[in-house]
N, C-alpha and C positions, 0 to 999 in steps of 0.2 A: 682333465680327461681321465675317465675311469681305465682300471687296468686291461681289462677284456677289449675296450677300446683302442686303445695303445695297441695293444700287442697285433689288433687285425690291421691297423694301420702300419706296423711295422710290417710285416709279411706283405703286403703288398709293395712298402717302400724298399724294403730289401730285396725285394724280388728282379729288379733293374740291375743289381750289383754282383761282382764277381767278387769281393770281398768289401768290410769296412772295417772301421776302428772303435772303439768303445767312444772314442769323444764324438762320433759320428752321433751317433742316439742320444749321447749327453746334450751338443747342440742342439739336435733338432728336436727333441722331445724337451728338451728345459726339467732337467731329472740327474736325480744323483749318482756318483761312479757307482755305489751297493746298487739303487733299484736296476740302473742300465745292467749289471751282471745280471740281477734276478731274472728281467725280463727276459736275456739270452739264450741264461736254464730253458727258462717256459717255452722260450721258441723251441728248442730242440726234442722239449718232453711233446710237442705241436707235430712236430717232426720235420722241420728243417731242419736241413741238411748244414751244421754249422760245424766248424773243426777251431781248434785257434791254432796258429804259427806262433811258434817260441821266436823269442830273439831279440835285437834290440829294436826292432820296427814290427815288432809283433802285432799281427793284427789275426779277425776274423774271416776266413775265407767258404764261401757257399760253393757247392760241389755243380760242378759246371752242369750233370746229369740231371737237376733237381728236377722237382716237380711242384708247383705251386700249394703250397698248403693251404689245410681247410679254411674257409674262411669261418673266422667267429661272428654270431650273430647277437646281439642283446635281446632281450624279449620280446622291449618294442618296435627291432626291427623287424624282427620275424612275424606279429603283428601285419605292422605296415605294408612286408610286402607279400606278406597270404591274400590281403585286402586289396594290393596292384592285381594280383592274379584272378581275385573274382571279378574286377569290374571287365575281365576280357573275356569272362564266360557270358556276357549279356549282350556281345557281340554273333551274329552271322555271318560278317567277314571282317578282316584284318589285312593289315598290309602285311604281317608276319606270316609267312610260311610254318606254321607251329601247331604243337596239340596241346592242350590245356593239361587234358591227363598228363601227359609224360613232363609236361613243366613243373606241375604239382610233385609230379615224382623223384626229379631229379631236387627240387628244392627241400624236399622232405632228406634227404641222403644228404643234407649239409645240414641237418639238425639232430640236436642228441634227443636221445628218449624223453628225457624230462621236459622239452620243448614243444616235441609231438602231442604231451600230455595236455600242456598248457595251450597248444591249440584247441586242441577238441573239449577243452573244457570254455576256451573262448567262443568257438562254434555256438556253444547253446545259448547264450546271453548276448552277443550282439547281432543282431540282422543287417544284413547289407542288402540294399534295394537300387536298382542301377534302370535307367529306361532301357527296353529289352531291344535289340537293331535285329528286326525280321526281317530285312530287305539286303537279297545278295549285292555285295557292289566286287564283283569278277576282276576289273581293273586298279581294286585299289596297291595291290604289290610294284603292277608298272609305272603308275601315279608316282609312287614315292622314289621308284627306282630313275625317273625320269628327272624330277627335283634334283634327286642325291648327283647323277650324272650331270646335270643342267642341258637337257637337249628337250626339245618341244615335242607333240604329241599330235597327229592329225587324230579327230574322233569323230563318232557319231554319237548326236545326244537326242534323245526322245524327249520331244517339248510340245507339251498341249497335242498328244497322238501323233507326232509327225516327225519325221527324222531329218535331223539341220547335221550340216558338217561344220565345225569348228578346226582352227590352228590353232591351239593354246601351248602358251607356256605355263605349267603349274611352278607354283611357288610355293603351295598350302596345303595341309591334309587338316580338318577339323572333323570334329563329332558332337552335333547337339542332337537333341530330343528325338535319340531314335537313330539317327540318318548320319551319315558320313558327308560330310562336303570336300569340295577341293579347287580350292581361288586359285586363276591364273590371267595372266594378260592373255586375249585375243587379238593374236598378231596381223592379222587385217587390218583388224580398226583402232588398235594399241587401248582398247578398253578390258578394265577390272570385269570378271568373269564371277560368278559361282555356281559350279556345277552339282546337282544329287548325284553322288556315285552309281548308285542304282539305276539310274536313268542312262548312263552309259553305256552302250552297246555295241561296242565296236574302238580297240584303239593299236596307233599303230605309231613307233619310233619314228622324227622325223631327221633329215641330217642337215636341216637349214638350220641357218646360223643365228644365232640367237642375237635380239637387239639389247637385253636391258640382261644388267649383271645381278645374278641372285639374291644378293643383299641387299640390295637397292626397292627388289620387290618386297622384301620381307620386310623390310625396313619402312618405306613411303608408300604403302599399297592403295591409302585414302588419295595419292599425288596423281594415280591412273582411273579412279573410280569416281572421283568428281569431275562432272562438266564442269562447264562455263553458264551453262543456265540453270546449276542447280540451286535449290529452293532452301534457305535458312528457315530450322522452326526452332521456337522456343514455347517447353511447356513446363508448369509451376504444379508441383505435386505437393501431396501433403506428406511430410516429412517420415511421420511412420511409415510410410509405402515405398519408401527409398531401396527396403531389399530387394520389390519385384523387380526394380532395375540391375541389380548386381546379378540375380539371378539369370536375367536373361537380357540380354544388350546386343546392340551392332557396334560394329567399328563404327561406322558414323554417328555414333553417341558418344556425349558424356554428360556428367553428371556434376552440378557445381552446388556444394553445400554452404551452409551459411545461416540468414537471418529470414530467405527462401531455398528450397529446395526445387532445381529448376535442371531439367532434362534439353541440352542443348544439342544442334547435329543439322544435319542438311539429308534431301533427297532427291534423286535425279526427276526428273520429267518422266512421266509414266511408272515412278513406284509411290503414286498417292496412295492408291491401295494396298498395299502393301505395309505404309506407314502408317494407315490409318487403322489398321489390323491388331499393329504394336500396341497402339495406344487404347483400344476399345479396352485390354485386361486390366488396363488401370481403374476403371470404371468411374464412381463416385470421389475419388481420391486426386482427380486433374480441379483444378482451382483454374487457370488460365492456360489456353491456346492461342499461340501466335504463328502463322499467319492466319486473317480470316477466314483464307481458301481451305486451312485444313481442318478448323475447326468445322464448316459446313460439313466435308465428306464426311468426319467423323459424326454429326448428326444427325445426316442421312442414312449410315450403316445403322444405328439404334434404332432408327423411326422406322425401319425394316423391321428388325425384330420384330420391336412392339408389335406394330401390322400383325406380321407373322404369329404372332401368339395370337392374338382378337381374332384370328380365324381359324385356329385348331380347337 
């Protein structure tokens, strides 16, 4: 562990304690009595509040008043999390209550000059590029705040122009391409849900009592979302094309490497289309479809196309 690392780990480790001992940091850092004094120096040239007690139980005591000192940052954390901070400027809403400017502001006031420099000379040489979320989702703060309490949500969700009311229990906040989602059990029917944030319009605390314990959602989510007649497929790709999978997946996939590269997973009754959608991006790269049934839809959605172009 480098020194600058050390020593921000120290300050936070020491921060829980109203005194310690030098073999305190000798054990827990695995370092010698000289570096354990140096680093003590450093702490206090940091500006903690450190004093030592003479005596024969002489130890280091931290001033009850303290105030947490700065944190040390290495370059490529500073880096890393300049680059956490843009990917939430490409958002239109957030479950944080926050402003991007005054975050950037405040993380800049925990960096020294020479840090600042080495940002903006970072700026010009790497581009970050993020899918940009134009679509308000209003409820995502209560969504999470709902999760973190564990109590259910009565909603209104706009589905194909019409407004359905749902009882969910959220368990999930995600973000793919663009969109916010949020998985929960619908407590009528104890079925796996997924909701567009945006499409939400209307949500309201509920104070029924909750059937299934948090972890257990988070944990077996596929143990609510599979029927009893759902449909096993197996399809055999050509192995260069194995990233479009990693890139974008469901929970009900996975992917088994080997001597074939073979995309395995299940689908309920009524998301044929849906999974035949998946698979069209694959294009010329699918070698075999199992079962027959999905292979046909999938040859029907092409033989569209086709049509479709022969007539423009």
């Amino acid at each position: 562990m480098k020194k600058s690392e050390r020593l921000n780990h120290m300050i936070m480790y020491l921060n829980d304690f109203d005194y310690f001992n030098l073999s305190d940091l000798i054990n827990k850092y695995n370092i010698s009595k000289s570096t354990a004094l140096r680093d003590i120096a450093s702490l206090e040239e940091l500006g903690m509040p450190i004093y030592a007690e003479q005596g024969r139980y002489g130890r280091y005591v931290i001033l009850k008043n303290r105030l947490l000192s700065p944190i040390i940052f290495t370059i490529d954390e500073v880096y890393a999390l300049y680059f956490a901070m843009l990917t939430l400027k490409a958002y239109e809403s957030t479950p944080f209550h926050l402003s991007i400017e005054k975050l950037n502001e405040k993380f800049e006031n925990c960096l020294s000059g020479e840090q600042i420099k080495e940002i903006n000379k970072m700026k010009k040489v790497l581009k970050f590029e993020a899918s940009k979320h134009n679509s308000v989702s209003q409820f995502l703060d209560n969504i999470l705040e709902s999760i973190i309490n564990e109590v259910s949500c009565k909603i209104e969700y706009l589905k194909n122009s019409k407004t359905v009311n749902y009882h969910i229990q959220f368990f999930q906040i995600s973000s793919k391409f663009g969109q916010w989602y949020a998985s929960g059990i619908e407590l009528k029917s104890n079925k796996y849900k997924v909701f567009r944030c945006d499409k939400i319009t209307s949500l309201e605390f509920s104070d029924d009592k909750l059937e299934f314990p948090i972890e257990k959602l988070i944990n077996s989510p596929l143990e609510f979302y599979q029927s009893d007649k759902s449909i096993q497929f197996e399809i055999e790709i050509l192995d260069s094309e194995k990233d479009i999978f990693y890139k974008d997946n469901y929970p009900s996939m996975k992917i088994e490497l080997g001597t074939k590269t073979i995309i395995k997973g299940f689908f309920n009754v009524g998301e044929e289309e849906f999974i035949s959608d998946y698979f069209l991006k694959y294009g010329t790269s699918i070698k075999s479809v199992k079962p027959q049934s999905l292979k046909s839809i999938i040859y029907e959605k092409i033989k569209k196309i086709l049509d479709h172009y022969e007539e423009i």
